[in-house]
N, C-alpha and C positions, 0 to 999 in steps of 0.2 A: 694470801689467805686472810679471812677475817679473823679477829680474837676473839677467842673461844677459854672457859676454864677448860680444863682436864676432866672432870666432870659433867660439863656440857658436853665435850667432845664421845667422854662413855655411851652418854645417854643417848647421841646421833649414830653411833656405830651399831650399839647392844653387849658393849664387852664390858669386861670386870676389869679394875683398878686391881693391883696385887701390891704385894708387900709393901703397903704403905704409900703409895703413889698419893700426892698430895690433888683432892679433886677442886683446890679452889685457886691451884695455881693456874695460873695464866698464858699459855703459846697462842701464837699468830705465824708457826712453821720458819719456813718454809718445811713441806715432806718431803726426805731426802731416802732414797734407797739405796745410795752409794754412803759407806760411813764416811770416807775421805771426803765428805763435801757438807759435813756436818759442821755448823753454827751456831752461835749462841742462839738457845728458842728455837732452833729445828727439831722437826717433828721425825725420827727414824721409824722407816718401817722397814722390820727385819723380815729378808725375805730369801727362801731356799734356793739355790745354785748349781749349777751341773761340780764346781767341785768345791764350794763354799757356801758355808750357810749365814747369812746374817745375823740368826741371832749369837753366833759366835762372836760377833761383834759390840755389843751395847754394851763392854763397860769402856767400850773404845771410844760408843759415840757419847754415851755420858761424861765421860772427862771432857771431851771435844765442843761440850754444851749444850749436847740435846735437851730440850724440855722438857719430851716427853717420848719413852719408848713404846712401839705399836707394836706387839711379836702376837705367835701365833702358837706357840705351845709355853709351859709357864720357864720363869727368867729368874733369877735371882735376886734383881733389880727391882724397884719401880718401877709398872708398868703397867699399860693396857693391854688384855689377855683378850685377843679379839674371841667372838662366838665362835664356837668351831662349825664345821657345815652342818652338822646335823641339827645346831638350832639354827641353821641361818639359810635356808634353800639358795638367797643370793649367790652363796660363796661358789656353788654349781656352774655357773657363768666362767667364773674363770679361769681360762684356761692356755695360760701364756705358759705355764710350768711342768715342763719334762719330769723336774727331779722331785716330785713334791707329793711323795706313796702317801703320808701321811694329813695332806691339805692342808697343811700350815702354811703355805703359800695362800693360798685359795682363799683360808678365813682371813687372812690381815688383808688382802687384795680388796675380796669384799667391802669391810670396812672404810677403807679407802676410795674406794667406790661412796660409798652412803656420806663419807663426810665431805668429798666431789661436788657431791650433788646437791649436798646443804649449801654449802658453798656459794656452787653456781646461781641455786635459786633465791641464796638471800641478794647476791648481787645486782640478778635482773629486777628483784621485786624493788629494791629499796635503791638501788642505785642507778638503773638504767641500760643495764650491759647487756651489751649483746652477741648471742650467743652464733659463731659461725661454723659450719660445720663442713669438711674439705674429704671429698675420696675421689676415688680411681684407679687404672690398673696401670699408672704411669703418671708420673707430673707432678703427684701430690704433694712431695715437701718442696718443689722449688715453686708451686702454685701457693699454699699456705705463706712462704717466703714474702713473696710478690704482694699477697693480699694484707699481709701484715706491715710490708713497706708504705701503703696504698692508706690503711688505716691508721698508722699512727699520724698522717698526717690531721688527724681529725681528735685523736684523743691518744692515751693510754692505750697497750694494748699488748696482748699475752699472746707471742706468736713465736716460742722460740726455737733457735736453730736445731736442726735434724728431725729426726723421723721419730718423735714421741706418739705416734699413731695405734697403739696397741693399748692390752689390757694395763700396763703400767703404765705407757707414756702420758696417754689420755688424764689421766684421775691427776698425775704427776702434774700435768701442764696446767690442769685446771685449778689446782689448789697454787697456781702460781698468781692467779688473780685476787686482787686485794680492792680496799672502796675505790681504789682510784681509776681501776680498769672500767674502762667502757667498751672495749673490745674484746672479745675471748675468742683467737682461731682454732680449731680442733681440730686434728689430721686424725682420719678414720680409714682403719685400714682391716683387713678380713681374710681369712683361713678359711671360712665354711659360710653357710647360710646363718643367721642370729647371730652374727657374729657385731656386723655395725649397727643391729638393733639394740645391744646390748648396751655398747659405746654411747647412743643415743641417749639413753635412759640416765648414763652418768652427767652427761653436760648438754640436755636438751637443746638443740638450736633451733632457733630463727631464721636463718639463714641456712640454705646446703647447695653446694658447689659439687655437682658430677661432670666429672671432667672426659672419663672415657671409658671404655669394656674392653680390655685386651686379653694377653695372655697369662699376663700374669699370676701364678698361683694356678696354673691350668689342672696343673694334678693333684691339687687338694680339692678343686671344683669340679674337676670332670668335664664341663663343659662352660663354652662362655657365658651357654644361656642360664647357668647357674651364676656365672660371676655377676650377670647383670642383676639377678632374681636379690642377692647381696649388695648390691651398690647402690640400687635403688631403695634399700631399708631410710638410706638419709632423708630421702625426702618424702615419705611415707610418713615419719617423724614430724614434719613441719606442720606449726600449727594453720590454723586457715588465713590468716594475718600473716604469716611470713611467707619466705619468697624463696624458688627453687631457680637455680641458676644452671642450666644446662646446657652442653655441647650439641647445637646444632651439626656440626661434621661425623658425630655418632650417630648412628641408627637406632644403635639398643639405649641410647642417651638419652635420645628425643622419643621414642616410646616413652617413657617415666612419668611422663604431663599428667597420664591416665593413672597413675598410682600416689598424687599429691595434693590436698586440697587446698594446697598453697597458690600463689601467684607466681607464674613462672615470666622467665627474661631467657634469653637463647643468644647463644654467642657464636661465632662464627671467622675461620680466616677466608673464605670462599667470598667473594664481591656478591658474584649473582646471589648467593642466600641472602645477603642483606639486603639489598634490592629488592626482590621478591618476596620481602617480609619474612620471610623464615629464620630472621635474627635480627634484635633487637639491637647488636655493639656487635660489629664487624671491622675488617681489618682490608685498607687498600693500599698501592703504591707499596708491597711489600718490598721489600731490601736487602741484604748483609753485607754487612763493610768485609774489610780483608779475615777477620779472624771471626766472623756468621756473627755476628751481634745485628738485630732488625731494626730496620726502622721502619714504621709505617705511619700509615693517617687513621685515626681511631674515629670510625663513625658511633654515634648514639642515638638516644632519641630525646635528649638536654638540648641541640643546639646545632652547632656547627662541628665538623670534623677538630679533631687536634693533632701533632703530630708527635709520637714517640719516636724515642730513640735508646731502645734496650742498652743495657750495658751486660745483661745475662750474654749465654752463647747459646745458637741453635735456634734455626728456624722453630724448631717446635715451640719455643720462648712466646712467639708471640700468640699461639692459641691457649696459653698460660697466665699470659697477661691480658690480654682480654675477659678472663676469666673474674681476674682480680679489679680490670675498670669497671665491671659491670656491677659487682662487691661494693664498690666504693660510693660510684655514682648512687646505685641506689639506698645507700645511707647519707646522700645529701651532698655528698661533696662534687665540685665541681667537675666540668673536663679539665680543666687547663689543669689545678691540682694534682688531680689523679694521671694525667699525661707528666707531670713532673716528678710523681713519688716514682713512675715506672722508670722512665729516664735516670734517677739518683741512685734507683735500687742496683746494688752488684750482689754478688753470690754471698748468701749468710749461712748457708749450712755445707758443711764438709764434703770435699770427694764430691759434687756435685755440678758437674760442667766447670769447675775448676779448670782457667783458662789460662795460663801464663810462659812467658816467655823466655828464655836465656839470654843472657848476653853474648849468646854464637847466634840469635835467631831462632834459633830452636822454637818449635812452639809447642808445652806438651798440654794435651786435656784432659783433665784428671776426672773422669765422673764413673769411677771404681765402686762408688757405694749400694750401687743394684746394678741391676739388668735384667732383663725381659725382651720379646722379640721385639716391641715397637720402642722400648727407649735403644737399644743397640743398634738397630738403624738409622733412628734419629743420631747418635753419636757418630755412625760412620757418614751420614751424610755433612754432618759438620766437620769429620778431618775431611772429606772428598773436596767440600767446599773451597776450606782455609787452604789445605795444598793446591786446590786449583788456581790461586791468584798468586804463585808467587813461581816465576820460572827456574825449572830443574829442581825442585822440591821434589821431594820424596816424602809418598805417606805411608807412617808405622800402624799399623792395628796392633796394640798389645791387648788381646782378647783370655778373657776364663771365660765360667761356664755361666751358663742363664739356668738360676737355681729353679726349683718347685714346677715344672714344668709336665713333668710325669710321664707318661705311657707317651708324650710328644716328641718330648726332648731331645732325642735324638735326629729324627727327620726335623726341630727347628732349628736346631743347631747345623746341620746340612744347609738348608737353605740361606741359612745367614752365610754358610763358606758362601755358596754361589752370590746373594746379596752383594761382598765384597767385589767381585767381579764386575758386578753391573755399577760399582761405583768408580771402576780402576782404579782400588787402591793395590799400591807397589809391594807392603811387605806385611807378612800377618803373622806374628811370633805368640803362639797360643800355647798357654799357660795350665800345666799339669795335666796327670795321664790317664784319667775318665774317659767313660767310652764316651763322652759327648765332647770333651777335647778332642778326642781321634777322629771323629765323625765331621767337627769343623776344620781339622785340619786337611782331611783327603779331601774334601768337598773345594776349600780352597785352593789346594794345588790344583784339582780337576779343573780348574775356569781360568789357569794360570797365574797364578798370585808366587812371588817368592813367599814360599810358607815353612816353618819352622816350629814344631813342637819340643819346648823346653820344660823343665820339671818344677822349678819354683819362679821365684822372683827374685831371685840374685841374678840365677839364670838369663831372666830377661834382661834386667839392669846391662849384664855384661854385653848379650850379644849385642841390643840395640843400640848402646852407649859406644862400642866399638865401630859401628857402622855410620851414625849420623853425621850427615853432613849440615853447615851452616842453613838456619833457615826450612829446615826438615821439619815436619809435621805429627804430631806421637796422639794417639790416643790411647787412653788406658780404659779400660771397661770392662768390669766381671759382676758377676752377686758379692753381696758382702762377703760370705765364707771364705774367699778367694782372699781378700785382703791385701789386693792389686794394687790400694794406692801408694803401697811400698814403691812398688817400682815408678812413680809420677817422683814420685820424692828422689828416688834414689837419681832418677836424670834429671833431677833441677838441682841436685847435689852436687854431681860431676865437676871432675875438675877439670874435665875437656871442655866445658860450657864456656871461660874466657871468664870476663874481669869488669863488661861494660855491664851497667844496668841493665835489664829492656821488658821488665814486669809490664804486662799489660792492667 
């Protein structure tokens, strides 16, 4: 963040200074909403909790060196007393908070938001940054990942690990940029229609990356043609000088041309699309070595093909990274470059195709931090994959539930059981007792799968850690709420695991 007095910073939000709050003192943040991560000169914004409230917190973060406290009803403390919604229509927008009757969330959110947006726009005006902007109904943090690996070979750049994609994460990640960024990635992510209109308005971008329309979030949208009507706000957003980067293998993707008066580039893993001009940076000579990391030859429109050689896992990787060569390239940087940030890059945010090995062989894949119909089949194709090259292997599905799905949920969760099936995989130990667990479970036994409905994740830990043999194959995959990647942990814990290295 740039520095700002306390004062200044009043004056950018519309809030009151209280009990003496000094306005000629000095912060450059960082904005912290967790107190345990407060530093000298951070900026706390205290903010409401399903069973904690932050501003319980500020004489915590003030010992701890905040500079400056942001709350939203009044404190005891120094501090900035943000506008409540009634003089702030802003504060109406935000809407990441269950527990927050009274809007005190909402107005320091706000706030946060407007000093985001000072921020960003002093950055691009006086310093050059630029502003990129990343959604979809799957891919989007390990795409962000990718394009942040991609860019910093070129400068500074604010892209950091997990899913800061909502009304907090955004403003958060953005007040992470200071004079020296030249990059700012933005993961935008959506509950409803205005939702990544909103998002837009905090850290306008230049750049926007629509990766794909699935199911994601089906039953807060109702329908996909809503989820697209939302995805498509990014690049509605883009000015007529910047540039919309979209997936030619989507249909509802490649409609969006017609809602952007930006310059568009189209990307593609399909050969003949690139051939046939309907993408700009295509993908040939596709690959996976033993444990699905791709390699392919990266066509453009710079030059000569290059060749990647991912260190992510999952075919899906490489419509991800194509995502992030075409990001790169068209801010200048070369192929070869951008074929080497993809090749160097490995997993930076948590629980996220998380690939690693035991010293018995074992190989478990940890991508416990979502789920949805199209990343769970992307997952099960990648254990189908890795247990298929390796003889007498056996593959584990340790599955939860694919959250926000609604009125579907159940017939997709059906389908995924049958899914299984058409991938042969051998054992499917599905996690807790929802009718959309039961509904995957029957479904898998119907198509012949050894299948097993267990209550938590010790549970699982126990049965499938008693079962594996050398060289076994584990996937872990649920929605966050499940909190599945216990069990990735719990079998790379094991003391049946053996004594040799063999981390991938």
């Amino acid at each position: 963040m740039i520095e700002l007095s306390i004062g200044e910073i009043a004056s950018i939000t519309g809030g009151e200074l209280i009990n003496g709050a000094d306005p000629e003192a000095r912060v450059n943040g960082p904005v912290e909403f967790d107190s345990r991560a407060i530093n000298e000169g951070s900026i706390f914004m205290a903010l409401p909790g399903a069973r904690v409230d932050g501003h319980d917190f500020c004489e915590g973060a003030l010992a701890d060196g905040a500079g400056l406290l942001l709350v939203g009803r009044p404190v005891e403390y120094p501090a900035l007393l943000a506008a409540p919604a009634e003089k702030n229509p802003e504060a109406s927008n935000a809407t990441a908070f269950e527990h927050d009757a009274d809007g005190y969330g909402a107005a320091v959110l706000a706030a946060v938001d407007k000093l985001a947006r000072h921020n960003t726009d002093k950055l691009v005006e006086e310093e050059g940054m630029t502003v990129v902007g990343v959604t979809g109904s799957a891919g989007k943090t390990s795409t962000k990942d990718l394009i942040g690996a991609v860019l910093r070979s070129a400068g500074e750049t604010v892209a950091p690990p997990g899913s800061f994609n909502n009304e907090i994460g955004l403003p958060y990640t953005a007040l992470r940029a200071g004079r020296s960024t030249r990059f700012l990635v933005s993961e935008m992510s959506a509950r409803g229609v205005g939702h990544i209109r909103h998002l837009t308005e905090v850290t306008p971008p230049r750049i926007g990356v629509v990766l794909n329309v699935g199911s994601a979030h089906l039953g807060e949208f109702g329908s996909r043609e809503a989820i697209a009507q939302a995805k498509g706000e990014l690049v509605e957003a883009l000015p007529a000088d910047g540039l919309a980067v979209l997936n030619a293998d989507d249909d509802k993707v490649t409609a969006m041309v017609a809602r952007t008066q930006a310059r568009v580039v189209r990307y593609s893993t399909c050969e003949t699309a690139g051939k046939s001009g309907q993408a700009e940076y295509f993908a040939t000579n596709i690959a996976l070595d033993e444990v699905a990391r791709a390699t392919f030859d990266l066509h453009h429109p710079h030059g000569d093909p290059v060749h990647v050689h991912l260190g992510v896992f999952g075919a899906h990787q490489v419509s991800n990274a194509l995502a992030a060569a075409a990001v790169g390239m068209e801010c200048g940087l070369s192929a070869q470059d951008v074929a080497t940030a993809l090749s160097e890059h490995v997993a930076a945010s948590a629980n996220r195709m998380d690939v690693r090995t035991r010293p018995d062989g074992v190989t478990i894949i940890n991508d416990s931090y979502n789920a949805n119909p199209e990343s769970m089949r992307a997952g099960i194709e990648a254990l189908a994959y890795t247990a298929s090259g390796r003889p007498e292997a056996q593959s584990w599905a340790v599955l939860g539930q694919m959250g926000e799905l609604g009125d579907d949920g159940t017939e997709a969760h059906r389908e995924l059981g049958e899914f299984l099936g058409s991938r042969n995989i051998d054992h499917a130990i599905i996690v807790g007792n929802g009718v959309n667990q039961r509904a995957l479970t029957e479904a898998a036994k119907s198509v012949g799968i050894d299948t097993h409905l267990v209550e938590n994740s010790d549970a699982a830990i126990n049965m499938v850690d008693l079962e594996l043999r050398p060289h076994d194959v584990v996937l872990v995959k649920a929605s966050y709420a499940d909190g599945l990647w216990a069990v990735a942990e719990g079998l790379l814990a094991s003391r049946r695991a053996g004594t040799t290295e063999g981390d991938n």
